[in-house]
C-alpha positions in Angstrom: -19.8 -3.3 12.1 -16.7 -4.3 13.9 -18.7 -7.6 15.4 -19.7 -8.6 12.0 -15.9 -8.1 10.2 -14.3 -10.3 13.4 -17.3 -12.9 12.7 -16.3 -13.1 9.0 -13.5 -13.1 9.3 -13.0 -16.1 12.0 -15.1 -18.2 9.4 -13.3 -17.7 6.9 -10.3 -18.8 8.6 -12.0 -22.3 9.8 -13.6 -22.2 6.0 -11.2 -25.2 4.9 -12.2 -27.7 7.7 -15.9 -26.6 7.3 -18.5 -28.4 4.4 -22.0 -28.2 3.8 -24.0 -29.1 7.1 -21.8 -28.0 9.7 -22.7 -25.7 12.6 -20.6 -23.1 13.8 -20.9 -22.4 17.3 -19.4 -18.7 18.1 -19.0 -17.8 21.4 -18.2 -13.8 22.7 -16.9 -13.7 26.2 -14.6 -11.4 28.8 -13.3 -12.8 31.8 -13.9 -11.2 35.2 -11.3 -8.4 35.8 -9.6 -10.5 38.6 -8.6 -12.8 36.1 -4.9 -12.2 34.7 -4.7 -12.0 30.8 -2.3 -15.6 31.2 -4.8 -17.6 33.3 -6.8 -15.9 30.8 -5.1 -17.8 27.6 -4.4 -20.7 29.9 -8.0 -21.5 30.7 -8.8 -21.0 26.9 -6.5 -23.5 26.4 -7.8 -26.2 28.8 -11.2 -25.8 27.0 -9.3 -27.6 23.9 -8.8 -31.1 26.1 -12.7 -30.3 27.1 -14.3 -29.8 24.0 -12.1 -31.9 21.8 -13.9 -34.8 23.4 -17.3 -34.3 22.5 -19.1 -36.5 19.6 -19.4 -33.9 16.6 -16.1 -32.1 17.4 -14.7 -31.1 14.1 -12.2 -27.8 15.1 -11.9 -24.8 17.7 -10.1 -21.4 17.2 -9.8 -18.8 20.0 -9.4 -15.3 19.3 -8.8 -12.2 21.9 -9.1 -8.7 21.3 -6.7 -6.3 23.5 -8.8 -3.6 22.2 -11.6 -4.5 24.6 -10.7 -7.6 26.6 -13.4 -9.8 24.9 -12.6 -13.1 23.8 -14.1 -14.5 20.3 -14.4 -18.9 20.7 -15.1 -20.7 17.2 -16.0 -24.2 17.2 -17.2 -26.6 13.9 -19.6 -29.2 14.8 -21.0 -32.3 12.9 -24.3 -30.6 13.5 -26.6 -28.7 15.4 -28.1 -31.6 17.7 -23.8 -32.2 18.4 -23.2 -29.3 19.1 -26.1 -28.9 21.4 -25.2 -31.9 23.5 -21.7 -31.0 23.4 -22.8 -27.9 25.0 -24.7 -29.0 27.6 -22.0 -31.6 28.7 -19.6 -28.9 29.3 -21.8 -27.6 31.6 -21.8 -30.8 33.7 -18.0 -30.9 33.6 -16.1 -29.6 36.4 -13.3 -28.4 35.1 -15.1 -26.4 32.3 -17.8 -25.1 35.2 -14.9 -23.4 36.8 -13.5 -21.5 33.8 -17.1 -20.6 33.0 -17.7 -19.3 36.7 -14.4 -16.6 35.8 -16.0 -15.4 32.9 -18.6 -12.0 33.2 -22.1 -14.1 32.7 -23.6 -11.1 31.1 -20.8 -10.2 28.6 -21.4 -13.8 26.9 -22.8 -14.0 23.5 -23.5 -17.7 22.4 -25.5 -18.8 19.1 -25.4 -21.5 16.8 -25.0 -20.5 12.9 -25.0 -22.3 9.6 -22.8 -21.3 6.7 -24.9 -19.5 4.4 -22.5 -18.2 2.1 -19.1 -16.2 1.5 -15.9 -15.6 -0.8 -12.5 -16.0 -1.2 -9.9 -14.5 -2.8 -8.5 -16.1 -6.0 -4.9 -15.9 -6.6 
């Protein structure tokens, strides 16, 4: 239940940059316990310069939960063929190789969704 509000409510905050077609790629991670909660945020961050590259790019929002250490990773894509290349170049790049080699393999959860519907509040 808890996955499922944090998943709504991360695409409702990306809602405004998101239109009909675009993929969301959401990403559920925890770092390796050697791994200080600031190299932590500061690796997050270097993912930006990584990803912001890729053809398709359209947004990225980062979430982290102190509740259970897991990081939530949000990123808009043209569509689903971008975001699948995108993918696989970040794999080939080194920098984002050794962020990915700190992070617990089996804790990741990666998938690929398209907006199917939602609401808003009206003022």
């Amino acid at each position: 239940m808890m996955k499922s509000i944090v998943i709504g409510g991360i695409l409702m905050l990306s809602s405004q940059v998101a239109v009909a077609g675009d993929v969301f790629e959401i990403v559920s991670s925890k770092f390796k316990d050697t791994v200080s909660l600031e190299e932590q945020k500061a690796q997050m961050a270097q993912l930006n310069e990584i990803v912001s590259k890729f053809e398709g790019f359209k947004s990225r929002d980062y979430f982290y939960s102190e509740e259970n250490g897991r990081w939530i990773d949000f990123v808009v894509w043209n569509d689903l063929n971008l975001a699948i290349a995108a993918s696989e170049q970040a794999m080939n790049d080194p920098v984002a190789r050794s962020i990915f080699m700190n992070i617990e393999e089996n804790s990741m959860i990666f998938s690929h969704y398209q907006r199917v519907g939602g609401i808003e509040s009206t003022p």
